[in-house]
C-alpha positions in Angstrom: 0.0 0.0 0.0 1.6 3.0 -1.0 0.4 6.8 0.7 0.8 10.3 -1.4 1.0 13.4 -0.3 -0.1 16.6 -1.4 0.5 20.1 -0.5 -2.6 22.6 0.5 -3.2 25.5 2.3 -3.2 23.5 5.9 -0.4 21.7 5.4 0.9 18.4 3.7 -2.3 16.1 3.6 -1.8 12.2 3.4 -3.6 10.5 0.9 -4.4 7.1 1.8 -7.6 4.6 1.3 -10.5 4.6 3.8 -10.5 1.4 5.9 -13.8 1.3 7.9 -12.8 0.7 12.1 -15.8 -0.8 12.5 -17.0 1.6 15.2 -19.4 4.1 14.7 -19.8 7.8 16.4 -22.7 9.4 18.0 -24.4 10.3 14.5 -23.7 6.9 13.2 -20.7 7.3 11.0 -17.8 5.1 10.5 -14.2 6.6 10.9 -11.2 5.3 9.2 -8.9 2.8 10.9 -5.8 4.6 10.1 -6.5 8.2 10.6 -9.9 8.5 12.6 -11.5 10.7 9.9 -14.7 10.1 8.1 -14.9 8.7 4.8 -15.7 12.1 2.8 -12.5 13.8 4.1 -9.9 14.7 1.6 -7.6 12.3 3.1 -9.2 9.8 1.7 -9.6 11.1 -1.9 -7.3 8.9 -3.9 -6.8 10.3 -7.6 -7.8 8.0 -10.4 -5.6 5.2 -11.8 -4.8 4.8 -15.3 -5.5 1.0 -17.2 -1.9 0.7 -17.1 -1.9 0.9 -13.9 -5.1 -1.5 -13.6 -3.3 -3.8 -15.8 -0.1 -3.8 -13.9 -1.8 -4.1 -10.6 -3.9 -7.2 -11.9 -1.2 -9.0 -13.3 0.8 -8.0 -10.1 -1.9 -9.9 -8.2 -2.3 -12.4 -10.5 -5.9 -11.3 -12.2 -4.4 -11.7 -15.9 
């Protein structure tokens, strides 16, 4: 699992994927495992991959 960063106006932000914790706060919403923010922060906003990407990540996994 790899993490990117990215500079904004708060500081360097750490891009990584949302992994549910499982536990949910007084208004019902999960939090991420990893950083304790919910799912629609920008933390969690990975950009888009390319096919070559998906194609080297399946045959990395052994999909293709």
């Amino acid at each position: 699992m790899t993490t990117r960063t990215r500079r904004s106006q708060s500081g360097t932000v750490r891009i990584h994927p949302y992994i549910p914790d499982g536990v949910t706060d007084q208004q019902g919403n999960d939090r991420c495992l990893q950083c304790r923010l919910p799912r629609n922060n920008r933390t969690h906003g990975l950009p888009e991959r390319t096919d070559d990407e998906k194609a080297a990540e399946a045959r990395r996994t052994g999909e293709k």
